[in-house]
N, C-alpha and C positions, 0 to 999 in steps of 0.2 A: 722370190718367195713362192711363186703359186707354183715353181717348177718342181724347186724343195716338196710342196703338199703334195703333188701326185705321185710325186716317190713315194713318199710314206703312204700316202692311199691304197695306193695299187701296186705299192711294198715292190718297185722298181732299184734297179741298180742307178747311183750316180750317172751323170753325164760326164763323159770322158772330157778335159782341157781343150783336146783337140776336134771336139765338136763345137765349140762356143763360137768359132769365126761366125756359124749359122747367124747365131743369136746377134753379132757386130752387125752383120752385113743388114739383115732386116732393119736394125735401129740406126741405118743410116741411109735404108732408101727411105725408112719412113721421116724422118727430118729431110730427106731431099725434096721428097714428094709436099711436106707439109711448108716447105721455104717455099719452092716454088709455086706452087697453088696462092701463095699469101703475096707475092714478089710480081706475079705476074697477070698479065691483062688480056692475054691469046685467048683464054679460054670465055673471055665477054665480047669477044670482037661478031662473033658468027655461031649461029646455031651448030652447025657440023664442029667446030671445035670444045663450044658446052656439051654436048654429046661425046664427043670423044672424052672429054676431061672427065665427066661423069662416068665412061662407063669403065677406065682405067682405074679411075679410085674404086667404081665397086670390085672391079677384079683382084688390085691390091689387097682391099682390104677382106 
């Protein structure tokens, strides 16, 4: 829906079929990332890995 509104905003051509893999692949690191982060205990074990876990989600996101 919010992709449909910047077409029409900014009066954009559709998205081609074969650009949407973009769109799959994003919506399954982000459930990888969101399983894992919830799944897993690495990132409470040590400072140096809540630092890394922290600073991948902000580059992620």
């Amino acid at each position: 829906m919010v992709q449909t509104g910047y077409e029409r905003v900014w009066e954009l051509s559709p998205a081609r079929w074969y650009a949407r893999w973009r769109h799959v692949l994003w919506l399954v690191v982000l459930v990888g990332y969101l399983f894992m982060s919830a799944t897993t205990t690495l990132w409470r074990q040590s400072s140096a890995l809540t630092s890394a876990a922290l600073l991948s989600a902000v580059l992620f996101f």
